[in-house]
C-alpha positions in Angstrom: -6.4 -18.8 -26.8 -5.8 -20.5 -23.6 -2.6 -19.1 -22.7 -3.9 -15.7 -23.7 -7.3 -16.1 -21.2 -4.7 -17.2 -18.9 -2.4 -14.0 -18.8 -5.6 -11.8 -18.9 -7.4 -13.4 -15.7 -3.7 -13.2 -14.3 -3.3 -9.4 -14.7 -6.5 -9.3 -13.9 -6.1 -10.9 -10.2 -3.3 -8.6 -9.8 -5.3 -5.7 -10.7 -7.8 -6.7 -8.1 -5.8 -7.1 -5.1 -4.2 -4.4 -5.9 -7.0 -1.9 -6.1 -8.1 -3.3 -3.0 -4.6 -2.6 -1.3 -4.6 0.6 -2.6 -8.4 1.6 -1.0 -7.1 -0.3 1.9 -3.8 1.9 2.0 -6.1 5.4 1.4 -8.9 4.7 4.0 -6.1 4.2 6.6 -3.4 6.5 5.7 -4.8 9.6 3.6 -5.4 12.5 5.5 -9.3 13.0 6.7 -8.3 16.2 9.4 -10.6 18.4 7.5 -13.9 17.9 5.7 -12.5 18.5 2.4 -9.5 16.7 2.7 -12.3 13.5 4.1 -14.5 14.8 0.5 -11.4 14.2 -1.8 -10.2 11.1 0.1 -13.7 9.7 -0.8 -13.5 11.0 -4.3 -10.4 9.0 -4.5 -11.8 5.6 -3.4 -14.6 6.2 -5.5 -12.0 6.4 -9.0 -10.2 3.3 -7.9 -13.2 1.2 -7.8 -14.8 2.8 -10.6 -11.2 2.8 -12.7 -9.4 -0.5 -11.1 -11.8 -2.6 -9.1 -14.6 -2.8 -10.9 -12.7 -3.3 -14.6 -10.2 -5.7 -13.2 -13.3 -8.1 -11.5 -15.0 -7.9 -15.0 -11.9 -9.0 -16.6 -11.5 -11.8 -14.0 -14.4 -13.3 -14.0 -15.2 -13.2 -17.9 -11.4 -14.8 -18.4 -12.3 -17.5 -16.0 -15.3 -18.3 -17.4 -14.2 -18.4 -20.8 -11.4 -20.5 -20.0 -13.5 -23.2 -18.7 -15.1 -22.9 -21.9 -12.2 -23.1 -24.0 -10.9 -25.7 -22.0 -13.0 -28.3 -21.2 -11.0 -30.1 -18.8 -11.1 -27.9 -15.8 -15.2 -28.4 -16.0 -14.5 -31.6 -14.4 -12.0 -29.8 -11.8 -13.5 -29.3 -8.2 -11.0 -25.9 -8.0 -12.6 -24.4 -10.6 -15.9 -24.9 -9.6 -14.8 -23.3 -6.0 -13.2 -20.2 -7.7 -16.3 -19.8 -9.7 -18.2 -19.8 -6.5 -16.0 -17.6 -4.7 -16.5 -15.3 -7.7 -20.2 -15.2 -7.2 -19.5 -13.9 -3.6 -16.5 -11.8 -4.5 -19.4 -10.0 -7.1 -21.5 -9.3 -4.3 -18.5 -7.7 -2.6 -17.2 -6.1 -5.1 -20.0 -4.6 -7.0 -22.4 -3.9 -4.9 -20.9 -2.9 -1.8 -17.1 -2.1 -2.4 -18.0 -0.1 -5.6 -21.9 1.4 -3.9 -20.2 2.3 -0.7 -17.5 4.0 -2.1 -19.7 6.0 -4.3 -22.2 6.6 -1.6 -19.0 7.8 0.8 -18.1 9.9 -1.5 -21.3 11.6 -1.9 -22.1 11.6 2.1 -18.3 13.5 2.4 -19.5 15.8 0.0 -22.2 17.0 2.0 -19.9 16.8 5.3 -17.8 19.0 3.6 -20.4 21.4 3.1 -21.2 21.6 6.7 -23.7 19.1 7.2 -24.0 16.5 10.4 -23.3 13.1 8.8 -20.4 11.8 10.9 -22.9 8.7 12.4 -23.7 7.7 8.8 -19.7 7.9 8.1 -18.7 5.8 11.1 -21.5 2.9 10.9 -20.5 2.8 6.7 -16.9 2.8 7.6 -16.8 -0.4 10.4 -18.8 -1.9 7.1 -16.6 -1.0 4.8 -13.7 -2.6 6.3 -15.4 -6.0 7.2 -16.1 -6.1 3.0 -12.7 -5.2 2.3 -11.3 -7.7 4.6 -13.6 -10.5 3.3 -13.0 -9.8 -0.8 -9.2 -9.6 0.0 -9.5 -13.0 1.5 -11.4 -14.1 -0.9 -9.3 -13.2 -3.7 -6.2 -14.6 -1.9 -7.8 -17.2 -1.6 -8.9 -17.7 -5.6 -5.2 -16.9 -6.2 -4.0 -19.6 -4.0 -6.5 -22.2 -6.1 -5.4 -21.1 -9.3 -1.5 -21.8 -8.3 -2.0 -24.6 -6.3 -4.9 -26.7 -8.1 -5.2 -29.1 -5.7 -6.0 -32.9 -7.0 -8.5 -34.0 -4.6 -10.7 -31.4 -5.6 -12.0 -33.3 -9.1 -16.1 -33.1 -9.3 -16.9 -36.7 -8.8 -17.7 -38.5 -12.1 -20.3 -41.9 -12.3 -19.1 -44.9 -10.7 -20.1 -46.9 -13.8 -16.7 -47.2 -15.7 -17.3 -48.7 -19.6 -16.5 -52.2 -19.9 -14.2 -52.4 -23.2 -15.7 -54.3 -26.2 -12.9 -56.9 -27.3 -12.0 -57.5 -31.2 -13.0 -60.6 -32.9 -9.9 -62.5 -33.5 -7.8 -60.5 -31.0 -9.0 -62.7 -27.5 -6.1 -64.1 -25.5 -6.3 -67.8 -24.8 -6.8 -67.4 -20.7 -4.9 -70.4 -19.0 -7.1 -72.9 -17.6 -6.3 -74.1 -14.4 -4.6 -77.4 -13.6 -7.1 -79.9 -12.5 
């Protein structure tokens, strides 16, 4: 089960950062000349995060999850308390702005398409767009690096109070006494 959670969020991460590539690649590269070509650019976007983004965080963050679970030893690992963390603000990204602004950028196009003045809305949701996509990229680098790396220093610190152990009866070691 654990190896199988672990191949899952794996192909996961890569279907993350890839998606995110790929929106990166489009909203620099694709052609936005003409109104319609800005429309199906949009349209675009929208399908990777709906089709690839979206999916592949779900998968991500249920796998990690679940593996702490499973495996009760990384609850007591500071890295996986980090990358669970960073998946809280990767959600935020991811959901509700990556996936909402794509959507919304795709409706907005639409309308520029059909001749109305939008171009302000565009701009000020583009500059946003790419700070988001900037910081979940970074972010999910980031978890990646964590999830290779595992650093030990990281452990969630445990009580100071260490159990003293209880000795047999019949199993005590004569101590030597000192010569006086």
């Amino acid at each position: 089960m654990r190896k199988v959670l672990k191949i899952l969020h794996t192909l996961a991460a890569c279907g993350l950062i890839g998606g995110l590539g790929c929106y990166m690649i489009l909203l620099a590269l694709a052609p936005q000349e003409t109104p319609a070509a800005y429309a199906d650019l949009r349209h675009s976007i929208a399908a990777i995060s709906n089709y690839l983004l979206l999916p592949s965080f779900a998968i991500a963050v249920v796998s990690g999850l679940l593996s702490m679970a499973v495996h009760t030893p990384f609850l007591d690992k500071g890295w996986a308390w980090i990358k669970a963390a960073m998946g809280i603000l990767m959600f935020k990204g991811v959901v509700t702005i990556v996936g909402a602004k794509a959507d919304h950028a795709a409706v907005v196009s639409r309308k520029l398409a059909d001749g109305e003045p939008v171009t302000a809305v565009l701009d000020t949701a583009l500059a946003y767009e790419w700070a988001t996509l900037g910081v979940v990229m970074a972010l999910s680098a980031a978890n990646v690096v964590l999830g290779i790396w595992r650093p030990r220093r990281l452990r969630r610190p445990q009580s100071r109070a260490r159990p003293v152990p209880e000795t047999v009866p019949g199993t005590e070691t004569a101590r030597a006494r000192p010569a006086a």
